[in-house]
Backbone bond lengths (Angstrom), bond angles and torsions (degrees), N, CA, C in turn:
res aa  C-N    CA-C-N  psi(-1)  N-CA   C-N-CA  omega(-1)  CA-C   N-CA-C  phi
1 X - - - 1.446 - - 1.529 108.26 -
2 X 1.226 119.04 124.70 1.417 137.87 -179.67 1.729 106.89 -51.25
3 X 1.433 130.68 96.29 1.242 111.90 158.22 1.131 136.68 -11.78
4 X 1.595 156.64 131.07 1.541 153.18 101.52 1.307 111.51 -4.70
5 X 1.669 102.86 105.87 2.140 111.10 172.95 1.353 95.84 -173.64
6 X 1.206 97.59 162.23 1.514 117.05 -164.15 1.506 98.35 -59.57
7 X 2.102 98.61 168.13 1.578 95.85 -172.39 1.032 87.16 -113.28
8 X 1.731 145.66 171.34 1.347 141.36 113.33 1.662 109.05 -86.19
9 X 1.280 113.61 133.17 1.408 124.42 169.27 1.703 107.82 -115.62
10 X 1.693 113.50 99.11 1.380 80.37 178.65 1.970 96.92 145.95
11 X 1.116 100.58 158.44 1.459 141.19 9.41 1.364 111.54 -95.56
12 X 1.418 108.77 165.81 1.470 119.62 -154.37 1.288 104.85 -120.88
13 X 1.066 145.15 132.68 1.852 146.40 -174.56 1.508 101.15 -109.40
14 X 0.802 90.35 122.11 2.199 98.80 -176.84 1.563 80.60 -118.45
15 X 1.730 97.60 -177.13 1.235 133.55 171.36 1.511 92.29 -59.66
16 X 1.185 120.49 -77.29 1.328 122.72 -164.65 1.465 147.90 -74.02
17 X 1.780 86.39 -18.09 1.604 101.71 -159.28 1.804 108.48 -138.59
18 X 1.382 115.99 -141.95 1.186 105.58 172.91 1.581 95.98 -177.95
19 X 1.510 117.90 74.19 1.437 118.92 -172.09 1.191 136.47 -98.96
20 X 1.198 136.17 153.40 1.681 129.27 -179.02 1.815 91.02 -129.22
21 X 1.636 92.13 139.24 1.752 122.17 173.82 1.804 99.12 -109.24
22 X 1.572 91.08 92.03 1.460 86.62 153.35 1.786 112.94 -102.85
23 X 1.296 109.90 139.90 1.730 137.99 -179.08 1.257 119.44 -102.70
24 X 1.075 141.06 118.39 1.292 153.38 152.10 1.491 125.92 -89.44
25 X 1.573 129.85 122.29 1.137 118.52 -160.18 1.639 126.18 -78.92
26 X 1.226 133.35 137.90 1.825 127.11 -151.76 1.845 93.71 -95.41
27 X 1.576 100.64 -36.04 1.173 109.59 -168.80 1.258 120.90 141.87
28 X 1.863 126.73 -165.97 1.543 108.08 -170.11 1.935 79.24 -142.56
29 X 0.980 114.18 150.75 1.767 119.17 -178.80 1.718 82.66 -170.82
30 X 1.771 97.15 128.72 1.224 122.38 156.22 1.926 106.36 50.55
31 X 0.975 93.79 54.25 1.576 123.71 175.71 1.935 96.91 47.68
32 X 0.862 131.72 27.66 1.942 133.98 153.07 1.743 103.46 -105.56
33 X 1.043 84.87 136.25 1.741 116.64 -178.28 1.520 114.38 -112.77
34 X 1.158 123.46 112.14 1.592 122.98 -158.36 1.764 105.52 -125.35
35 X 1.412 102.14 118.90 1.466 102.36 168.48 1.654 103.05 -102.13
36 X 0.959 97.38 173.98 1.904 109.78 175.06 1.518 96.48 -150.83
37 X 1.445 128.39 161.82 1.527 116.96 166.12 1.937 84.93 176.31
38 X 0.939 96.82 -155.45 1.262 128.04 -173.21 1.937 137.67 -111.11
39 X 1.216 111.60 132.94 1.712 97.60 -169.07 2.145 98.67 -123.21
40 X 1.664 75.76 105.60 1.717 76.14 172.61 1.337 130.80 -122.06
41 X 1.271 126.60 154.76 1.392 124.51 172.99 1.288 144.76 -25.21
42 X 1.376 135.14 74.39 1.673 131.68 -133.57 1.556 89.29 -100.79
43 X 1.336 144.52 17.63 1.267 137.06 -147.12 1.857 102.59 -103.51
44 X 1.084 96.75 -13.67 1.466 106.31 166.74 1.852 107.40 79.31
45 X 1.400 90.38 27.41 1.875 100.20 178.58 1.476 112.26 -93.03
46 X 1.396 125.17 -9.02 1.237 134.05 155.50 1.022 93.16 110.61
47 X 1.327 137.47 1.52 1.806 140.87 168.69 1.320 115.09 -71.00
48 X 1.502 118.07 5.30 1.697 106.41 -173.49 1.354 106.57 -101.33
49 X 1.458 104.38 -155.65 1.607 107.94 -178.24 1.506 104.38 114.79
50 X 1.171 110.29 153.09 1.640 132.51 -167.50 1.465 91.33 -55.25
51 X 1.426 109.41 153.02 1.698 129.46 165.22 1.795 118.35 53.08
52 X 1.750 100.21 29.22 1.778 128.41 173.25 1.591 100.13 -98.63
53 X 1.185 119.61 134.87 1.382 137.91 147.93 1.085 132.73 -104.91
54 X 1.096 114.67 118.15 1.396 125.32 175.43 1.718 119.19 -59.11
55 X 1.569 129.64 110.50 1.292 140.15 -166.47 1.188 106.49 -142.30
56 X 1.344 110.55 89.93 1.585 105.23 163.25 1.712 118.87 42.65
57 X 2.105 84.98 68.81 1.378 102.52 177.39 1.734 111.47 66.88
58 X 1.272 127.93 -12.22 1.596 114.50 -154.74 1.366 78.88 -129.74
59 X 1.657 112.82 164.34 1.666 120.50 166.75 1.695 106.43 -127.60
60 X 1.435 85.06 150.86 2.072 90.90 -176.28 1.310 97.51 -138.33
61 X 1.443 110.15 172.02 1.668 125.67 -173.72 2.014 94.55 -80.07
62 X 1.265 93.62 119.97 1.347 99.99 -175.28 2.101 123.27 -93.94
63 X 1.605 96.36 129.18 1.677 88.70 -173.71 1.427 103.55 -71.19
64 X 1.526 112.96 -176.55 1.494 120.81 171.88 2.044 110.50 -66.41
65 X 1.001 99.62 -25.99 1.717 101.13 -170.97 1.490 88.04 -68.48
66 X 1.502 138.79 -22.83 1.990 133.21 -161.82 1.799 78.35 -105.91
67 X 0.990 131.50 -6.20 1.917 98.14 173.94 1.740 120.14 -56.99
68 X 1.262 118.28 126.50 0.994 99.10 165.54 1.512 126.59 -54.61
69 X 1.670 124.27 172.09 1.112 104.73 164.73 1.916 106.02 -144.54
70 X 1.263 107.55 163.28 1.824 112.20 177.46 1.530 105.38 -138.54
71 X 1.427 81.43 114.58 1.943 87.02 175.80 1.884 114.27 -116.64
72 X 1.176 100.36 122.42 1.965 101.91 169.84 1.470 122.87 -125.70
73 X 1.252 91.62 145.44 1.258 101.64 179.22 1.270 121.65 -142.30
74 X 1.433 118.24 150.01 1.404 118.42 174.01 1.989 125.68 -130.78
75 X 1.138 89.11 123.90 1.900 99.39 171.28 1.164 101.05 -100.74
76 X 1.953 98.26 138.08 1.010 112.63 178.50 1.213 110.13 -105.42
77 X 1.925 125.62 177.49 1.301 95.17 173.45 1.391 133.10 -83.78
78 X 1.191 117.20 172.50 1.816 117.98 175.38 1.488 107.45 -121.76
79 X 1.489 103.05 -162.14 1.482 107.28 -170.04 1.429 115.28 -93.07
80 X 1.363 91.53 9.39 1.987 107.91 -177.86 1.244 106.46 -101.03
81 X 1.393 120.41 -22.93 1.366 131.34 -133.79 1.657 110.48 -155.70
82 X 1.092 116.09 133.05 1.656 120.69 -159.99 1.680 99.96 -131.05
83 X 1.724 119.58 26.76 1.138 93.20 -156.25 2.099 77.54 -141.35
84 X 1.401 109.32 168.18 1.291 103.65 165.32 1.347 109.95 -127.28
85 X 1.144 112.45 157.68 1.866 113.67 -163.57 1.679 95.31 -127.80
86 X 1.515 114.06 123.71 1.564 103.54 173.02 2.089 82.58 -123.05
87 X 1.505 93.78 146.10 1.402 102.00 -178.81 1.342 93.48 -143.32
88 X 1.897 110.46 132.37 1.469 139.72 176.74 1.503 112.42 -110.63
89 X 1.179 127.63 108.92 1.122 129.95 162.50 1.604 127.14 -110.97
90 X 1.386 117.58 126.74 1.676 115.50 -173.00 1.438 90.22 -115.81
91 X 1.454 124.42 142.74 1.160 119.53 -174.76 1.902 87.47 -143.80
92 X 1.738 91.35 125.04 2.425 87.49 176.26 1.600 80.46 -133.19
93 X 1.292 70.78 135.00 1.880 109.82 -179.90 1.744 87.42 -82.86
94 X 1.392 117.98 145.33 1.080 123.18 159.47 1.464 110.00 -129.98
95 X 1.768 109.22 147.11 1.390 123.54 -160.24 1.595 117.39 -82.41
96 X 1.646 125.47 142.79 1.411 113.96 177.16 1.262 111.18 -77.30
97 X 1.082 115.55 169.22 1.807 115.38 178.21 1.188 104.00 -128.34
98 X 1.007 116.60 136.43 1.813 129.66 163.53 0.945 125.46 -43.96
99 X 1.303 105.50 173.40 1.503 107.66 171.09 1.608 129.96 -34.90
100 X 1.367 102.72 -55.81 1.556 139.04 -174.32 1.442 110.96 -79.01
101 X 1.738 104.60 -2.68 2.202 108.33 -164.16 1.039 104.77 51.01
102 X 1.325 129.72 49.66 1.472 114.35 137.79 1.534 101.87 -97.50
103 X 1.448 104.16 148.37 1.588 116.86 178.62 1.514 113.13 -70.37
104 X 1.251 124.79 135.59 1.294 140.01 178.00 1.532 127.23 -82.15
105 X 0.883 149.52 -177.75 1.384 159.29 160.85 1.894 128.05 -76.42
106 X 1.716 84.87 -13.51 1.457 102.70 177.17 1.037 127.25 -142.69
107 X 1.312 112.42 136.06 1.686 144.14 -140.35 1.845 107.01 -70.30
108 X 1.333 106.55 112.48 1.547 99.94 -167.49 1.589 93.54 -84.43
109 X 1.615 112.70 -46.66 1.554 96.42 170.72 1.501 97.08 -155.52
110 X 1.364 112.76 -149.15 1.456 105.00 163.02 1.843 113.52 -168.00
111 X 1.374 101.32 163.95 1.857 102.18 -157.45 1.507 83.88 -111.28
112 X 1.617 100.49 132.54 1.918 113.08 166.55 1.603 110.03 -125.44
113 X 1.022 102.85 168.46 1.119 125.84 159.97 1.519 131.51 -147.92
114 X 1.459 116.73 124.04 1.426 120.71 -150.90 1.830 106.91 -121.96
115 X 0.842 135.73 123.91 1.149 148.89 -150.28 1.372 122.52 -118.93
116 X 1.105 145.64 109.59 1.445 131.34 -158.55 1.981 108.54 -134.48
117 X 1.386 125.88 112.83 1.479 105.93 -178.72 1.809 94.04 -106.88
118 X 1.105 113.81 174.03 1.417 136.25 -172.16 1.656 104.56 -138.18
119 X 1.238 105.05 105.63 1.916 104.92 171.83 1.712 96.11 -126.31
120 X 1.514 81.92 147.63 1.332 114.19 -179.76 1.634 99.95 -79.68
121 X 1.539 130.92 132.06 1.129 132.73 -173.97 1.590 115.00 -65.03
122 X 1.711 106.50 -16.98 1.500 96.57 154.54 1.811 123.08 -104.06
123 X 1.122 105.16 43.77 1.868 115.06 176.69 1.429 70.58 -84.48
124 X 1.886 82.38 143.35 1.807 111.01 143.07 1.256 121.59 -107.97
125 X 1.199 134.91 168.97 0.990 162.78 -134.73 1.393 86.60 -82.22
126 X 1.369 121.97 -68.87 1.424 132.29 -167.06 1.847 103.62 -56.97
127 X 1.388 107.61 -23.35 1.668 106.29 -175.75 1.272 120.56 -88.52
128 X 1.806 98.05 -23.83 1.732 115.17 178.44 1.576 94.30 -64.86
129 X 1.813 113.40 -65.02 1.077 107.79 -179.80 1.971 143.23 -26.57
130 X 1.757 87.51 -36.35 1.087 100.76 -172.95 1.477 124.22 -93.12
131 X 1.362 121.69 -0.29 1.064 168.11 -179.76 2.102 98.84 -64.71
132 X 1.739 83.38 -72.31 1.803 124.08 -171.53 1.537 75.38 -44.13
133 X 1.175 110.89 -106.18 1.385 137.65 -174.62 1.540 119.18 -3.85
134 X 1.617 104.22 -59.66 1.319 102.05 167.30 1.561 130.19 -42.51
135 X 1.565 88.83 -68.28 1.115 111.58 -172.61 2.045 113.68 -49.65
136 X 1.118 113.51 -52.08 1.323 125.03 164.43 1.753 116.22 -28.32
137 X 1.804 93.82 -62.41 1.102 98.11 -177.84 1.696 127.67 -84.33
138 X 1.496 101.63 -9.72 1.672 104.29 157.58 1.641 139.77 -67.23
139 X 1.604 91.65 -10.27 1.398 116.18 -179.21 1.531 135.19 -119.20
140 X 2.036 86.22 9.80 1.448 96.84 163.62 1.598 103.90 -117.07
141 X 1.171 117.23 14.22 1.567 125.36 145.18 1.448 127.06 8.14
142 X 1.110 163.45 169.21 1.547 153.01 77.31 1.633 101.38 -17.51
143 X 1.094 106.52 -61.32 1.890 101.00 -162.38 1.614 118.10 -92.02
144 X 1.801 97.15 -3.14 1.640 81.03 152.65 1.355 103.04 -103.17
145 X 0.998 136.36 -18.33 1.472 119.01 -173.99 1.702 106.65 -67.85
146 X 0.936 116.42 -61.23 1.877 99.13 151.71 1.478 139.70 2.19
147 X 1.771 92.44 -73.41 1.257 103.09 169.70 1.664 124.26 -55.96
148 X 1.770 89.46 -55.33 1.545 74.64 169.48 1.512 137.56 -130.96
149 X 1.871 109.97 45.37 1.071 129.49 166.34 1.617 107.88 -83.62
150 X 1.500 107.57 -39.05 1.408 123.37 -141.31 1.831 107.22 -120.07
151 X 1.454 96.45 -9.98 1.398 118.44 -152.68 1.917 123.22 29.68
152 X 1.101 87.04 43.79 1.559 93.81 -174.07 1.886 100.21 -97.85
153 X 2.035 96.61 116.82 1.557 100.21 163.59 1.187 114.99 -22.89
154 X 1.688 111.72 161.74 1.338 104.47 152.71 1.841 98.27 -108.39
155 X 1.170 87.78 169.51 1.989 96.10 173.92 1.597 116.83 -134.25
């Protein structure tokens, strides 16, 4: 079983920005494992640093409601069930802005992404892996990033 320790995610090159997800671990209750941490400016403009949010290009001192967060979990199989389920969820709160766009302390909404694999209780390791891999690399695409940079169907 994989130790509990901080994550680095990062840095990350978007269209717009240039970010790093650092994670700190919350803990593990009832087989979910929860990080929370922080998303800061990796762009090397001197705007980053622990407890920065990223808001529409600009960074602000961020409340607990803007932590990002990453939750996993795993089912194993049972006697109903022949299959194992690991599910990743990253969930970033993004900040309201004022009148003036400066970013606020409170959460106008927030963007996730939730992740779900399905293994057969006889996958190996090498098939889970290959699974990872695919999947990773089907979704750094041209035509998925479309789909879901741009949310534009495909046809």
């Amino acid at each position: 079983m994989p130790q509990l320790a901080p994550l680095s995610i990062g840095p990350v090159v978007t269209p717009d920005s240039t970010v790093q997800l650092d994670l700190e671990p919350v803990g593990t209750k009832d087989g979910l494992t929860t990080y929370t941490g922080s998303l800061t400016d990796a762009s090397g403009g001197g705007g980053g640093g622990p407890l920065l949010m990223m808001v529409a290009g600009t960074t602000s001192n961020k409340a607990l409601a803007l932590q990002p967060t990453l939750t996993m979990s795993i089912s194993r199989p049972s006697k109903t069930s022949r299959i194992s389920k690991v599910r990743i969820k990253l969930a970033v709160p993004v900040a309201a802005l004022d009148v003036n766009g400066i970013s606020t302390n409170v959460k106008s909404h927030e963007n996730s992404a939730d992740i779900t694999y399905l293994f057969s209780e006889k996958s190996t390791d090498g098939e889970r892996a290959e699974v990872d891999a695919l999947f990773a690399a089907t979704i750094g695409t041209s035509s998925f990033q479309e789909v879901i940079r741009k949310l534009k169907s495909m046809y």
